[in-house]
C-alpha positions as CSV (number, residue, x, y, z in Angstrom):
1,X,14.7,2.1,30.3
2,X,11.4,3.0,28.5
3,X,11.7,5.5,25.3
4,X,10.1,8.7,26.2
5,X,7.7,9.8,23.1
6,X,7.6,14.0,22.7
7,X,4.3,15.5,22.4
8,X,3.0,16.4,19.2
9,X,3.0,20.1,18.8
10,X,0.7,20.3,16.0
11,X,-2.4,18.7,17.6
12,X,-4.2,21.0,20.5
13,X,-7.1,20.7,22.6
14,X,-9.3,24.1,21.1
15,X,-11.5,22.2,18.4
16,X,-14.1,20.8,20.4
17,X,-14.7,24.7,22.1
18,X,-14.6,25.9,18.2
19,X,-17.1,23.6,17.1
20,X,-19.2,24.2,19.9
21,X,-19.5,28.1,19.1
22,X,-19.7,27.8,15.7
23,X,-22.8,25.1,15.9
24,X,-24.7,27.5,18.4
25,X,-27.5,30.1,17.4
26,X,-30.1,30.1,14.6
27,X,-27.8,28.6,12.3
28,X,-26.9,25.6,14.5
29,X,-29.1,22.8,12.7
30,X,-28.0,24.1,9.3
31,X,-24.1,23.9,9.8
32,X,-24.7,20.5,11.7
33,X,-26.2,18.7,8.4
34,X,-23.5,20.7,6.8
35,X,-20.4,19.3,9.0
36,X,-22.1,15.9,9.0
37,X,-21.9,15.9,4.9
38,X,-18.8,17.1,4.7
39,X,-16.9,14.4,7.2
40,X,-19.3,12.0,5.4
41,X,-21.6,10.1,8.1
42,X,-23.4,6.5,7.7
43,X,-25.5,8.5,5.8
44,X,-23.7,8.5,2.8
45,X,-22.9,4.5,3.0
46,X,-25.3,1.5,2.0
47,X,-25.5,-0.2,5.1
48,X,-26.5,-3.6,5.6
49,X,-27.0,-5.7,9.1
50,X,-27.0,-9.0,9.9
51,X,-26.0,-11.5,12.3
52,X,-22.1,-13.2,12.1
53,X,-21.6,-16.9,12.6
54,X,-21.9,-16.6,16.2
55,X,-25.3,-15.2,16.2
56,X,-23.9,-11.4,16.9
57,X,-24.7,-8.5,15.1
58,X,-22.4,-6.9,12.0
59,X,-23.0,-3.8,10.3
60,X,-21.6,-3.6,6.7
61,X,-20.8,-0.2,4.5
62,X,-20.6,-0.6,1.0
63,X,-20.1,1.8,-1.9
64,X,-23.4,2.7,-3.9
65,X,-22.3,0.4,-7.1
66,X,-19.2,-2.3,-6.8
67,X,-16.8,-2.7,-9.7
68,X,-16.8,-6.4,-10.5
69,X,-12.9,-6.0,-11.9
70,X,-11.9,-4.6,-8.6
71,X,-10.2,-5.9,-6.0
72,X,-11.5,-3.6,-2.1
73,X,-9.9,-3.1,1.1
74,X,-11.7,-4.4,3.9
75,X,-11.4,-1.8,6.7
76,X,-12.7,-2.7,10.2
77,X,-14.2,-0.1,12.8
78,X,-14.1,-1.3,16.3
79,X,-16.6,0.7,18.8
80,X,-15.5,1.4,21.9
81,X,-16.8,-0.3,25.2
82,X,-20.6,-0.7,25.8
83,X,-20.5,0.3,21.7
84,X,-22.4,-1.7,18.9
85,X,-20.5,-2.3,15.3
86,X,-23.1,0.4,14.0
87,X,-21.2,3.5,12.2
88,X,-18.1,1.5,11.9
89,X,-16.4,3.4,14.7
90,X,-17.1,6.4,12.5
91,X,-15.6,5.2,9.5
92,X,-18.4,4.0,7.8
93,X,-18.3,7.2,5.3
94,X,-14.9,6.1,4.3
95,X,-16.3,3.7,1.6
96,X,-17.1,7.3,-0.4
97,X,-13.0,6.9,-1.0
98,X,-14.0,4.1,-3.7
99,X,-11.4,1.8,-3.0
100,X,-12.9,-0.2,0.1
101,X,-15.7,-1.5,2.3
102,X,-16.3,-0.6,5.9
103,X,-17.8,-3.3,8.3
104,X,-18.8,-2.5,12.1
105,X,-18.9,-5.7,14.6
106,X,-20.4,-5.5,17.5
107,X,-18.5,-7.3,20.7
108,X,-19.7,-8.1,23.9
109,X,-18.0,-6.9,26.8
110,X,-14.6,-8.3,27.3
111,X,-13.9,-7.6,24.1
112,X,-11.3,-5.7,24.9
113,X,-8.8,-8.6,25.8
114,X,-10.0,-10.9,22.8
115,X,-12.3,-12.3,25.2
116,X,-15.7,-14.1,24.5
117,X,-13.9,-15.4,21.5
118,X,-14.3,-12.0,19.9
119,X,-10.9,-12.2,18.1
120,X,-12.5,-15.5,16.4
121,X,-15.6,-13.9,15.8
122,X,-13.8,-11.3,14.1
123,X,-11.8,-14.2,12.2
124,X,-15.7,-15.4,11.2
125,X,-16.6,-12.2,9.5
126,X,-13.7,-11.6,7.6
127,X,-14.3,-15.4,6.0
128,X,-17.8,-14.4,5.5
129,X,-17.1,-11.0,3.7
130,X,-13.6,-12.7,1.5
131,X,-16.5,-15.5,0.4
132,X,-18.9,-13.0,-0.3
133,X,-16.7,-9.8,-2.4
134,X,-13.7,-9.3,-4.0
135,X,-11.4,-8.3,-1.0
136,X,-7.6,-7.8,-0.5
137,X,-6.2,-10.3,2.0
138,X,-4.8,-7.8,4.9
139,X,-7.8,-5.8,6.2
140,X,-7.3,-2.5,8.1
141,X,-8.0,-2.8,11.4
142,X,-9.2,0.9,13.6
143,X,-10.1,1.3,17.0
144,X,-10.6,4.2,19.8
145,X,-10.6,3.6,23.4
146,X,-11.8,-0.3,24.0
147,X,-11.8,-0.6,20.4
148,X,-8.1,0.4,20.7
149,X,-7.6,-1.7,23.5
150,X,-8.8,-4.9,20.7
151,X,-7.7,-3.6,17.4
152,X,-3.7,-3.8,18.7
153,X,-4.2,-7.0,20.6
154,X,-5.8,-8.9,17.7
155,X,-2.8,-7.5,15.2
156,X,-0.2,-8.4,17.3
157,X,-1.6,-12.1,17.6
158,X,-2.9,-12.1,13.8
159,X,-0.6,-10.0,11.8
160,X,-1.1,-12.2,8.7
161,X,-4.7,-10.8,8.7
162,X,-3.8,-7.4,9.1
163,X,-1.6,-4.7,6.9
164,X,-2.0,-0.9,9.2
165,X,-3.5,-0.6,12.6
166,X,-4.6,2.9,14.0
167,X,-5.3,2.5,17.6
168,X,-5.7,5.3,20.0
169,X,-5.9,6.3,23.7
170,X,-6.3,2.3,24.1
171,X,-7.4,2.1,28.3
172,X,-4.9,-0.9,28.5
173,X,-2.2,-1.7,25.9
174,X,-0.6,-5.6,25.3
175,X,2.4,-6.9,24.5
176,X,4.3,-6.7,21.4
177,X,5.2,-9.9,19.2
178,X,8.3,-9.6,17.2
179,X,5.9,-11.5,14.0
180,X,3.8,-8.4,13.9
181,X,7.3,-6.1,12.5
182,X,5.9,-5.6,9.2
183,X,2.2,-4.3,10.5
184,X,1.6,-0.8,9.9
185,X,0.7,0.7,13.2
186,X,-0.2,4.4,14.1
187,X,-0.7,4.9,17.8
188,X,-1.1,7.8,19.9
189,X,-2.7,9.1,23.0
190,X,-3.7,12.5,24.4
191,X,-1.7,14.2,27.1
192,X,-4.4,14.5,29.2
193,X,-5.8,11.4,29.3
194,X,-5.3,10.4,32.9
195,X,-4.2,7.0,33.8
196,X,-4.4,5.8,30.3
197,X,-0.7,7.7,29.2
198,X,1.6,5.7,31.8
199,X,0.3,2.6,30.1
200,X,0.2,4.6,26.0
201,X,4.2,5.3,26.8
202,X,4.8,1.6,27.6
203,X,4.0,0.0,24.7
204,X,5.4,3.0,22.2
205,X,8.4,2.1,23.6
206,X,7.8,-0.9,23.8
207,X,7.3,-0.6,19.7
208,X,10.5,1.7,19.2
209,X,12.3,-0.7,20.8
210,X,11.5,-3.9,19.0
211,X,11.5,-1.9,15.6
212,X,8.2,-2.0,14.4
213,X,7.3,-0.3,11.5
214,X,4.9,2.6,13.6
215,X,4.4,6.0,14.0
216,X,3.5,6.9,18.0
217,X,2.0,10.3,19.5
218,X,1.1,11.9,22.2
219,X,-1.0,15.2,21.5
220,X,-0.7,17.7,23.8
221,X,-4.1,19.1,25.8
222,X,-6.2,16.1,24.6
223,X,-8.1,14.3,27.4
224,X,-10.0,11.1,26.1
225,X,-11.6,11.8,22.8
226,X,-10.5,11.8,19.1
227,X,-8.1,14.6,18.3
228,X,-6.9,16.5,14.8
229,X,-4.1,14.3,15.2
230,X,-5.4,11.0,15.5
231,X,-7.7,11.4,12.9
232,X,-4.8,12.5,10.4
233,X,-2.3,9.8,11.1
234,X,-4.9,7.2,10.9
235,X,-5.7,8.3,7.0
236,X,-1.8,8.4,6.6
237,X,-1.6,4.6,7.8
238,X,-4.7,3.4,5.8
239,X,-3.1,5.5,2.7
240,X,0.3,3.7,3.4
241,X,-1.1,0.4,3.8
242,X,-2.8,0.4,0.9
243,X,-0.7,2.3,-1.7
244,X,2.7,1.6,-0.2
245,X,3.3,5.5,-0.3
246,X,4.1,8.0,2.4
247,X,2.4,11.6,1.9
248,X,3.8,13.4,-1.0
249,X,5.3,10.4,-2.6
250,X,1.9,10.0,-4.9
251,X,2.4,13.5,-6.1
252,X,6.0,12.3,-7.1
253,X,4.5,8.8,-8.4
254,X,2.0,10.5,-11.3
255,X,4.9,13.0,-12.2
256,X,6.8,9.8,-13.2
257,X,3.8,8.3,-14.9
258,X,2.8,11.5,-16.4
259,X,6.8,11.6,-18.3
260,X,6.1,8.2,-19.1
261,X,2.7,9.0,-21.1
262,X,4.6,11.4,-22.3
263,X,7.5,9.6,-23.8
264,X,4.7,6.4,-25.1
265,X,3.4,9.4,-26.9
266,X,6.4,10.4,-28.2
267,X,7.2,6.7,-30.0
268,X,10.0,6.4,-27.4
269,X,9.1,2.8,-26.5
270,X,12.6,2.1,-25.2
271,X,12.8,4.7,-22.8
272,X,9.2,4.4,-21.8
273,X,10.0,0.5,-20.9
274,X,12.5,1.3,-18.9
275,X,11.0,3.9,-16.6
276,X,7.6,1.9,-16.5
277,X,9.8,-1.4,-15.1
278,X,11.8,0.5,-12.1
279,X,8.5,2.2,-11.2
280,X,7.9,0.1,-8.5
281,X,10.9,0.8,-7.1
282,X,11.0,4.3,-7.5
283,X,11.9,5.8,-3.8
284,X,10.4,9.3,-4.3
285,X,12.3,12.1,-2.4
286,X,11.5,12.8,1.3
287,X,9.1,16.2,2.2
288,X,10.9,19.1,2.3
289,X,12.2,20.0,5.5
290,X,9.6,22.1,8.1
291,X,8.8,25.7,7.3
292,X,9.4,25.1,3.6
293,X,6.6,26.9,1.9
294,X,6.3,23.9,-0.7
295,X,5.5,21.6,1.9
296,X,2.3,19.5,1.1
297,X,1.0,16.1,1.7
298,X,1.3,15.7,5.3
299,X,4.6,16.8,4.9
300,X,4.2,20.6,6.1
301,X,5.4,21.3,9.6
302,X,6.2,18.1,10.2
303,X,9.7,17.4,12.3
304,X,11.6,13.9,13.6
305,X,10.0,13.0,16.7
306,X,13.2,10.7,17.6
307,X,16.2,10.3,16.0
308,X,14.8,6.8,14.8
309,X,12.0,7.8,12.6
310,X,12.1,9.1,8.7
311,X,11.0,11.7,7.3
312,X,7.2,11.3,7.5
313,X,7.7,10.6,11.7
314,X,7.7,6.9,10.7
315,X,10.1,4.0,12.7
316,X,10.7,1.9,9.6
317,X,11.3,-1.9,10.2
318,X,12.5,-4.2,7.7
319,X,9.9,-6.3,7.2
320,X,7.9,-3.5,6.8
321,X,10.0,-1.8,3.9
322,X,9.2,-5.1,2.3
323,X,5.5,-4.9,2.9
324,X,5.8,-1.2,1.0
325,X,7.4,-2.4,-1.7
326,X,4.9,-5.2,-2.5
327,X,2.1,-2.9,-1.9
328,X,3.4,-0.8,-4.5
329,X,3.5,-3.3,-6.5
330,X,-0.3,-4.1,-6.0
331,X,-0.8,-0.1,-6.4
332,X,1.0,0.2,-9.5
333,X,-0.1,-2.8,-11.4
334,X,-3.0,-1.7,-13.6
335,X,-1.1,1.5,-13.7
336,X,1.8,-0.9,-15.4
337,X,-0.3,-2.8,-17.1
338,X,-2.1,-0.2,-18.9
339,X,0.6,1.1,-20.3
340,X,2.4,-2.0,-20.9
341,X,-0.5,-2.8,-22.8
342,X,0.0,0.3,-25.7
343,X,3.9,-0.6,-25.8
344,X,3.0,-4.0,-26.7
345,X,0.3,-3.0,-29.4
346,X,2.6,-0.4,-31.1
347,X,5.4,-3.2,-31.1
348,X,3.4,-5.7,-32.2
349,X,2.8,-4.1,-34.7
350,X,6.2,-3.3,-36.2
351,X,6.4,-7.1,-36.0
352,X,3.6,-7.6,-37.9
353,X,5.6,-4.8,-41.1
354,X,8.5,-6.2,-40.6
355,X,6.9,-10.2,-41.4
356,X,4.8,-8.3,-43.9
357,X,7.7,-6.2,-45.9
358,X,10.6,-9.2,-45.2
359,X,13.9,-8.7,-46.9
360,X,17.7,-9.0,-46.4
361,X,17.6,-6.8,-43.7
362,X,14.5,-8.3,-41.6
363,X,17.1,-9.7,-39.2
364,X,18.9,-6.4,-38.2
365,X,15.5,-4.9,-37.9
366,X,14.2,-7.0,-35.9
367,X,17.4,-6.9,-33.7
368,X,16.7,-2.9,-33.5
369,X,13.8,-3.7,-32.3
370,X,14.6,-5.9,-29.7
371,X,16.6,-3.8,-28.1
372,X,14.0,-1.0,-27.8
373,X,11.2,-3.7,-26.4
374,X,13.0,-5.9,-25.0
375,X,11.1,-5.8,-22.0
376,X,7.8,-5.7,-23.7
377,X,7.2,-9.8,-22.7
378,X,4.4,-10.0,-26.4
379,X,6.2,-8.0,-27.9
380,X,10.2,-10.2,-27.1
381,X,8.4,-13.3,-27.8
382,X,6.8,-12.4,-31.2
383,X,10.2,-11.2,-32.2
384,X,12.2,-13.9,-31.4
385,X,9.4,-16.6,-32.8
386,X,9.6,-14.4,-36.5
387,X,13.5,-14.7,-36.1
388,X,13.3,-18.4,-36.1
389,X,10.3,-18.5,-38.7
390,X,12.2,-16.7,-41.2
391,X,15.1,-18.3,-40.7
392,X,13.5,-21.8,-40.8
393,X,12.2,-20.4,-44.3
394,X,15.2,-19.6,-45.6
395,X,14.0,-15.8,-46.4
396,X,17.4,-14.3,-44.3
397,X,20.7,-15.5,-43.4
398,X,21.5,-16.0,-40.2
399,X,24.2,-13.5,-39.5
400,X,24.2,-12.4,-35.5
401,X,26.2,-15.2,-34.1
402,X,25.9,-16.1,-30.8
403,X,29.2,-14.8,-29.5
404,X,28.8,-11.7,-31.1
405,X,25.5,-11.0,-29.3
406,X,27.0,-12.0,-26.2
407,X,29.6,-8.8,-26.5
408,X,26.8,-6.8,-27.7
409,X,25.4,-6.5,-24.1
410,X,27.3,-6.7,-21.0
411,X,26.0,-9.4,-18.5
412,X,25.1,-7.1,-16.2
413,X,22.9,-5.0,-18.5
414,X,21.0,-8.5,-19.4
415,X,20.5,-9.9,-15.6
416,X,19.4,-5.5,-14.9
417,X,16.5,-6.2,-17.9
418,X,15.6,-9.3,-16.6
419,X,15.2,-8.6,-12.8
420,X,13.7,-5.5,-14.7
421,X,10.8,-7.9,-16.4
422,X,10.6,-10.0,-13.4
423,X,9.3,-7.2,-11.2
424,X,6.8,-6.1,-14.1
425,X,5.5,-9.5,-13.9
426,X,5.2,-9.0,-9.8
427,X,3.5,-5.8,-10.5
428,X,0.6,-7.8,-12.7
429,X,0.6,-10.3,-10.0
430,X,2.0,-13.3,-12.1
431,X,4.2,-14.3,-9.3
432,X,5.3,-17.9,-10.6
433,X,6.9,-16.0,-13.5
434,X,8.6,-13.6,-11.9
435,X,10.4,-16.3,-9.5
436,X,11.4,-18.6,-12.8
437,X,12.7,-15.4,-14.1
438,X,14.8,-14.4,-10.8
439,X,16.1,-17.8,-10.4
440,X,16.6,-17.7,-13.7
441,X,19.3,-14.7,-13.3
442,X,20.9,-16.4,-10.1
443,X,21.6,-19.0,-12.7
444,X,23.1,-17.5,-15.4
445,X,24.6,-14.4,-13.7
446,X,25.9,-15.2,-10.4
447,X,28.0,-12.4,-9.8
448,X,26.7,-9.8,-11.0
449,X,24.9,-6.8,-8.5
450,X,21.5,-7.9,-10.1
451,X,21.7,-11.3,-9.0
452,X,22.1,-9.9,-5.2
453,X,18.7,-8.0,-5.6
454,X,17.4,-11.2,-7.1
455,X,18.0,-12.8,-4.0
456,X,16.6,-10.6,-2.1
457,X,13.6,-10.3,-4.1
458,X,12.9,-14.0,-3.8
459,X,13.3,-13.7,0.0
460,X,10.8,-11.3,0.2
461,X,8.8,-14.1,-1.8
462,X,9.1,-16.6,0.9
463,X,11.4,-18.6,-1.6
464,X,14.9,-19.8,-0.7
């Protein structure tokens, strides 16, 4: 029996009718070029056209000045039917965010199915444009109407090109294909849309019931054009496929990273380690529940749909919880690695007095200070090499014995630091280390809980 989706209270029909009386009379031309600057038209992009592999034309949106050290998100606009890839399907002002590029394709008609190879030529451009700029792998794929009616057919039979889809009021809707579970989709359709809802309900329950990681809607007194709503869920599925984050949870992401500067500033190097290596699997709390003043983020007014969803109106899937936590990963990584990077100085430089000032006690010092960065990979290694040197040179005795620093710790606190360090590594996108340093724990601690998370970690990773 299909899933009936509720309608979405929040989302009416009365914009258009408001727009249309405020942009009448003398000051009509004057508020246009306003609301144009403010939703932030082609205008404000570089565009660029040319023709694709296949001889068809491409319109590309780029920021005004690309940073060589970063890494974009593709996004892709598909038009609608009888549309041309110019504007992006109205996205093209999205590369003033700073974090991707905007391309517009345009598709004969047929489209709509895949057809006149149109899911190949799309294939083509995103070659063309990973050749050509410094681009994450899964591009994020939009569409309205026709463009709808491609953008969810193409992600369901290329989900390893594609990390959120936001398709809308779609005038026929596919299959699902259970490979496609850790895609990001956000669909909806308006109540009014005619013929077009049988066929929206369909495959949203087509989606609840295969758990796919989605949020559907169905906005109440929309006919067939863009709504509030749709226009709000598709940021919250480009922000989630790129940041890994639900709305809110940045807010509670930078007030852990803002006690973490704190304690770095502080000289608490051992506490700051071991907040910066669970950060990227921090689960920040929920919204807080509707009508709660504090509310923000997306999270105001909003209520479960269906007994399924979370907090944020999202059906969770488990291969998309996965997909989250890598992309937090990705998020978090210079965020990690620029603060790993003044640990390492500041404890590379107690190394360096310690080798410098030498002593009886060089060994218990250096001991002290391997337990504070310990998880500081520089910093471990430089400590352990001086250990050996001065032994070697006869400058200390050797006086920790090995069964002694075996009681020190408990096994469980070691294989914790190193699944700790392994997902540090995964954060700066060193992934070879990080899986010699998980097998690593299955290895030496076998039974402890650490060694479970281990395993899943390296499933996640594709590695058995």
């Amino acid at each position: 029996m299909m899933t009936a989706y509720p309608r979405d209270e929040r989302a009416g029909g009365a914009e258009p009718e408001m727009v249309r009386r405020r942009l009448s009379g003398p000051g009509a031309a004057a508020a246009l070029v306003a609301l144009v600057l403010l939703v932030g038209g082609p205008a404000s992009a570089r565009e660029e056209q040319y023709k694709c592999a296949m001889g068809r034309d491409c319109f590309l949106y780029l920021p005004d000045e690309m940073d060589a050290n970063r890494t974009y998100w593709l996004v892709v606009g598909v038009h609608a039917y009888r549309g041309k890839g110019k504007g992006a399907a109205g996205l093209a002002g999205w590369v003033r965010k700073g974090n991707c590029v905007v391309v517009g394709p345009s598709f004969p008609n047929g489209y709509q199915m895949l057809g006149h190879e149109s899911d190949k030529q799309l294939i083509g451009v995103l070659g063309e444009l990973h050749k050509k700029y410094k681009l994450h792998k899964k591009v994020f794929l939009y569409g309205f109407s026709g463009g709808s009616q491609f953008a969810h057919r193409f992600a369901m039979k290329y989900p390893e090109l594609v990390g959120g889809c936001a398709s809308h009021s779609g005038g026929s809707w596919g299959t699902v294909h259970p490979k496609a579970r850790g895609v990001l989709f956000a669909v909806s359709t308006g109540e009014a849309d005619g013929s077009r809802l049988d066929g929206a309900k369909r495959f949203f329950g087509l989606l609840q019931a295969g758990r796919f990681h989605h949020t559907a809607r169905i906005w109440p007194g929309v006919g067939h054009r863009k709504s509030p709503g749709s226009r709000r869920i598709t940021e919250e599925c480009f922000a989630l496929a790129t940041t890994g984050l639900y709305p809110g949870q940045k807010e509670a992401m930078d007030k852990e990273i803002a006690a973490i500067d704190a304690l770095i500033e502080a000289k608490e190097h051992g506490q700051a380690l071991g907040r910066l290596t669970k950060l990227p699997d921090l689960e920040p709390p929920p919204p807080p529940p509707p009508g709660d003043s504090t509310a923000k983020g997306g999270g105001e007014g909003r209520k479960k749909m269906s007994p399924s969803e979370n907090a944020w109106g999202w059906q969770e899937s488990k291969e998309g919880r996965a997909a989250l936590r890598q992309l937090r990963a990705v998020h978090l990584g210079p965020v990690i690695a620029a603060r790993m990077d003044k640990i390492e100085q500041a404890g590379l430089a107690k190394v360096a007095a310690i080798e410098k000032g030498g002593g009886g006690d060089a060994l218990k010092q250096l001991a002290a200070l391997r337990e504070q960065f310990g998880a500081a990979p520089k910093t471990a290694a430089r400590i352990d090499a001086l250990k050996r040197k001065l032994i070697r040179a006869g400058r200390v005795g050797r006086t920790d014995k090995p069964a002694s620093r075996a009681g020190a710790e408990s096994a469980e606190k070691k294989a914790q630091s190193k699944l700790n360090l392994a997902q540090v590594y995964l954060s700066a996108n060193r992934k070879e280390r990080a899986i010699e340093i998980l097998k690593g724990i299955l290895k030496s601690y076998p039974k402890t809980p650490a060694a479970e998370k281990a395993r899943e970690r390296l499933a996640e990773l594709g590695v058995e």
